[in-house]
C-alpha positions, 0 to 999 in steps of 0.5 A: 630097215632103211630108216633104221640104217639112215638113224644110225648114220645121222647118230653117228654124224651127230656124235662126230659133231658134238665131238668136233663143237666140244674139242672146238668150244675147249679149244677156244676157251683155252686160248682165251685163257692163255690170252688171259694169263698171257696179259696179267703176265705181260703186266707183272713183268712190266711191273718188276722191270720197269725197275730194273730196266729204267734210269735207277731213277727209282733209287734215291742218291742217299740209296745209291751212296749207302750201296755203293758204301757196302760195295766197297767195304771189307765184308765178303761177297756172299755169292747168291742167285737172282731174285726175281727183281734182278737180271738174270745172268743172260740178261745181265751179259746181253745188257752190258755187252749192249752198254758197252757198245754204246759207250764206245759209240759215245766216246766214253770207251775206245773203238777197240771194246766195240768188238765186245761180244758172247764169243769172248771168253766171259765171265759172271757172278751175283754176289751181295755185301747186303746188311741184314736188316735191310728190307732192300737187299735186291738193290745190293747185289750186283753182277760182276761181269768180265770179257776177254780176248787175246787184246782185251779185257774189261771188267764191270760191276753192274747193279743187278737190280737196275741194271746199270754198270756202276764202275768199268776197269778196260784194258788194251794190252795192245793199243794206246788210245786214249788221247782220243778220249775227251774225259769231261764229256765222257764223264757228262755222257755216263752221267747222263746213262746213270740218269744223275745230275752232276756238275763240278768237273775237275781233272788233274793232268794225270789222266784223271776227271771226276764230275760230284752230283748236285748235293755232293754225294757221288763222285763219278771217276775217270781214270786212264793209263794208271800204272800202266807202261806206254803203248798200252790202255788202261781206263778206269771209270768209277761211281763212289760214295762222297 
């Protein structure tokens, strides 16, 4: 009896046991395939950013002419969501709150924008001018982005597949501060951000600079206090087709 009492413990011991391995082992191999499929994750996003996250390097100066060609023709935006090679809004918002900070800190915008942030009044649309037969539409798009408070507003175009911010147009409803803006270093500054070669700075003495790329097909703009009464700030700063 004693030994029969002493099976049944061991029965039920060994049970527990193999419960305890199995849920244990399931555990294990679980987490491993997590870590897995975590790691070809981490590999597909780096893959699909790199594009969106870099220099636009990736895009030629012809790309980026015949884009900004459809940004600025007559055709109606047609309003869209991202693809999956494009900032998502919050991606994009986070980025060009990031850019314009550090614009401000390189003198390419006034100190007053550098208070920019998620609380100001903001907003956002995707929206394309794409041709239909192209096989590169996500290029085309682009996020336009506006922040605002009672002092303020500036309004961007970002390229929703680089990421980059391809023309500003800042108001200070307030100040008048851009003489404290050097325009041909500015100018150098957003050249550099925009990862393109460009020389041949000229300015007239009406608040305006350009910079051409190397083979004359972008034209970089700077514009400041366009129409806009004494006392206040207007900068305008454009990549265009040339």
């Amino acid at each position: 009896m004693k030994n029969h009492k002493k099976l049944n413990v061991l029965g039920i011991i060994a049970v527990f046991v193999i419960i305890i391995g199995s849920w244990g082992l399931t555990k294990y191999l679980l987490y491993r395939k997590e870590i897995n499929l975590l790691s070809r994750i981490s590999k597909f996003d780096i893959s699909i950013n790199s594009d969106s996250e870099g220099s636009g390097s990736d895009l030629t100066v012809d790309e980026i002419r015949e884009i900004l060609v459809t940004w600025s023709d007559n055709r109606e935006i047609r309003v869209h969501d991202p693809t999956i090679n494009q900032l998502t809004m919050d991606e994009a918002v986070s980025r060009s709150i990031d850019d314009i900070k550090d614009f401000c800190a390189k003198g390419i915008l006034p100190n007053s924008f550098k208070s920019v942030d998620d609380s100001w009044n903001t907003y956002a649309y995707l929206g394309t001018k794409a041709p239909e037969d192209t096989n590169l539409k996500d290029r085309y798009s682009y996020w336009t982005i506006k922040f605002s408070n009672e002092e303020l507003l500036i309004e961007l175009k970002q390229n929703a597949y680089t990421g980059q911010i391809w023309k500003i147009v800042a108001y200070d409803f307030v100040n008048d501060n851009v003489e404290n803006i050097n325009i041909e270093e500015a100018l150098k500054m957003y050249s550099n951000y925009l990862g393109i070669s460009m020389g041949n700075y000229s300015k007239s003495e009406l608040g305006y600079g350009s910079l051409t790329s190397d083979d004359s097909r972008l034209i970089l703009s700077y514009q400041s206090n366009t129409l806009v009464e004494k006392g206040n700030t207007k900068i305008e700063i454009s990549l265009l087709p040339n």
